[in-house]
C-alpha positions in Angstrom: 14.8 -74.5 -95.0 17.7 -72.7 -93.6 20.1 -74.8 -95.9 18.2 -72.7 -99.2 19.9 -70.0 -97.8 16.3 -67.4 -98.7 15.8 -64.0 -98.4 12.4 -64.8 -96.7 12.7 -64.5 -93.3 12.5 -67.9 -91.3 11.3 -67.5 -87.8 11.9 -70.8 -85.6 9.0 -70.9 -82.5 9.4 -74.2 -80.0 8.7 -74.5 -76.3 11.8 -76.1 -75.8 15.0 -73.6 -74.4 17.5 -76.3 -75.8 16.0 -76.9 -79.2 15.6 -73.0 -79.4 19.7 -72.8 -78.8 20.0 -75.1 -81.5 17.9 -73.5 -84.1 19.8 -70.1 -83.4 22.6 -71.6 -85.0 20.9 -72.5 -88.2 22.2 -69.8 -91.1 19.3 -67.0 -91.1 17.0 -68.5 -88.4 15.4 -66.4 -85.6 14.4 -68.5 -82.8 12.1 -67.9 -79.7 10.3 -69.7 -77.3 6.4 -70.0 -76.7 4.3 -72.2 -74.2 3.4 -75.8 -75.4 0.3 -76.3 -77.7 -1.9 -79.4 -77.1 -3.8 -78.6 -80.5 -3.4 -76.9 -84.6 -5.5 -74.2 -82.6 -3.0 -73.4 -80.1 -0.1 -73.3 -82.2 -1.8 -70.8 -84.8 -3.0 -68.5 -82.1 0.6 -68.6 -80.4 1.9 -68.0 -84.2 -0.2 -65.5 -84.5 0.2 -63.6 -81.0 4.1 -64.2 -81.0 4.9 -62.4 -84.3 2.7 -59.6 -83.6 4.0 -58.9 -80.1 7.8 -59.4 -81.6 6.5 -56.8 -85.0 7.4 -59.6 -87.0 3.8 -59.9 -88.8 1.2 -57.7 -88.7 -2.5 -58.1 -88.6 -3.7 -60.2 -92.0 -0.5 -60.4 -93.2 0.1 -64.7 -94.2 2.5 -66.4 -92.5 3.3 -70.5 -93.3 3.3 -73.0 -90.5 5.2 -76.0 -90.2 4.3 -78.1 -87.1 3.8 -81.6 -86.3 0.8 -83.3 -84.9 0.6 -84.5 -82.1 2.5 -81.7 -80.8 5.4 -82.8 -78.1 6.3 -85.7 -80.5 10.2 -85.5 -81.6 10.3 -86.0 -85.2 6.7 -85.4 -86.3 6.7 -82.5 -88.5 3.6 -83.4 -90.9 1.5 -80.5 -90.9 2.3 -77.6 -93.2 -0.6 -74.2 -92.8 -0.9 -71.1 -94.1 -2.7 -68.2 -91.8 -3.5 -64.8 -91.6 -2.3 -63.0 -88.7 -4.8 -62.4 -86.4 -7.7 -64.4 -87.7 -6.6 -67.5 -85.9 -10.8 -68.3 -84.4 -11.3 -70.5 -87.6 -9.1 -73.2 -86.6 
């Protein structure tokens, strides 16, 4: 994603410190650190939680997740979701 060089921004979250050094490198990627998710729920309730408390996203605004399932898996990225900030009890 980084490689299209886009004006959207492209906000990198991982539980991983090393993978989160890596990403900062990537042209145009802001990356952080959150806890490790066990489920689709987790992940779009730490989505959600993370870019509000960072005034990245605010409350309804859509966001697009790309995650992979399991979660912990290296090289699993199959799951692409689009939420609304803050209405994450749906999932």
């Amino acid at each position: 994603m980084a490689r299209q060089r886009s004006h959207i921004r492209l906000i990198a979250l991982t539980p991983s410190d090393k993978v989160r050094n890596q990403l900062s490198l990537l042209w145009g990627t802001e990356a952080y650190t959150v806890d490790p998710a066990r489920s689709m729920a987790e992940v779009v309730h730490q989505v959600s939680e993370r870019l509000q408390s960072l005034h990245i996203a605010g409350e309804g605004e859509r966001v697009e997740i790309v995650t992979g399932m399991p979660t912990g898996v290296s090289g699993s990225t199959n799951t692409l979701r689009l939420i609304k900030v803050g209405e994450d009890d749906r999932y």
